[in-house]
C-alpha positions, -999 to +999 in steps of 0.1 A: +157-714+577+141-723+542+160-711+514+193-696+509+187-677+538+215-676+564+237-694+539+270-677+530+291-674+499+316-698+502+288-719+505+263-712+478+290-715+452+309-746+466+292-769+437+301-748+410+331-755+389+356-738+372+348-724+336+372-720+308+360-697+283+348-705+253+373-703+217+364-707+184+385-718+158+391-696+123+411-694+097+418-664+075+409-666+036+438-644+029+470-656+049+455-689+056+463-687+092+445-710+116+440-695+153+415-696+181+395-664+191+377-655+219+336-647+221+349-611+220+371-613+192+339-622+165+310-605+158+271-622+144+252-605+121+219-620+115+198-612+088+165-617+074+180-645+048+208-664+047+231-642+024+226-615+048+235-634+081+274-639+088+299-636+112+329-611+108+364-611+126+395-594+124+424-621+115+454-618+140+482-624+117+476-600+087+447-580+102+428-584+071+388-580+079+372-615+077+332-624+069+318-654+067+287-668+056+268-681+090+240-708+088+219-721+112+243-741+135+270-721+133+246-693+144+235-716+173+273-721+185+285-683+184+253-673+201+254-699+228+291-691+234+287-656+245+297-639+208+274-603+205+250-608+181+233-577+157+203-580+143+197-562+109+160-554+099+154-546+063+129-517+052+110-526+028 
């Protein structure tokens, strides 16, 4: 057989390892809390310059609504960790 054909499940996942999701470190402006959040817990907005591209977030110890500004790499990290990204188009 050539392939994966005829090989079962146990099998075609016994190299793969265990993967801890991905946590990204904030802090909140307004009660300076430091805390980890999950890919779910932030959200990317990217824009068509850099004032208009951040990343928002609800803090979990006073609830206030966070944004910050997001550059390049920080763009690069939330994306490649899962976080769901928007896109805003401008009309000009």
């Amino acid at each position: 057989m050539s392939g994966t054909q005829g090989m079962s499940v146990t099998s075609a996942f016994s190299g793969m390892t265990r993967v801890d999701p991905v946590v990204f470190k904030a802090a909140c402006p307004d009660c300076r809390a430091h805390f980890e959040l999950s890919a779910n817990a932030l959200r990317l907005a990217i824009g068509a310059t850099p004032r208009t591209t951040f990343y928002s977030f609800t803090c979990p110890e006073c609830e206030a609504a966070v944004r910050k500004p997001a550059g390049e790499r920080i763009v690069e990290l939330l994306t490649g960790g899962g976080v769901r990204t928007l896109r805003l188009h401008s009309t000009v």
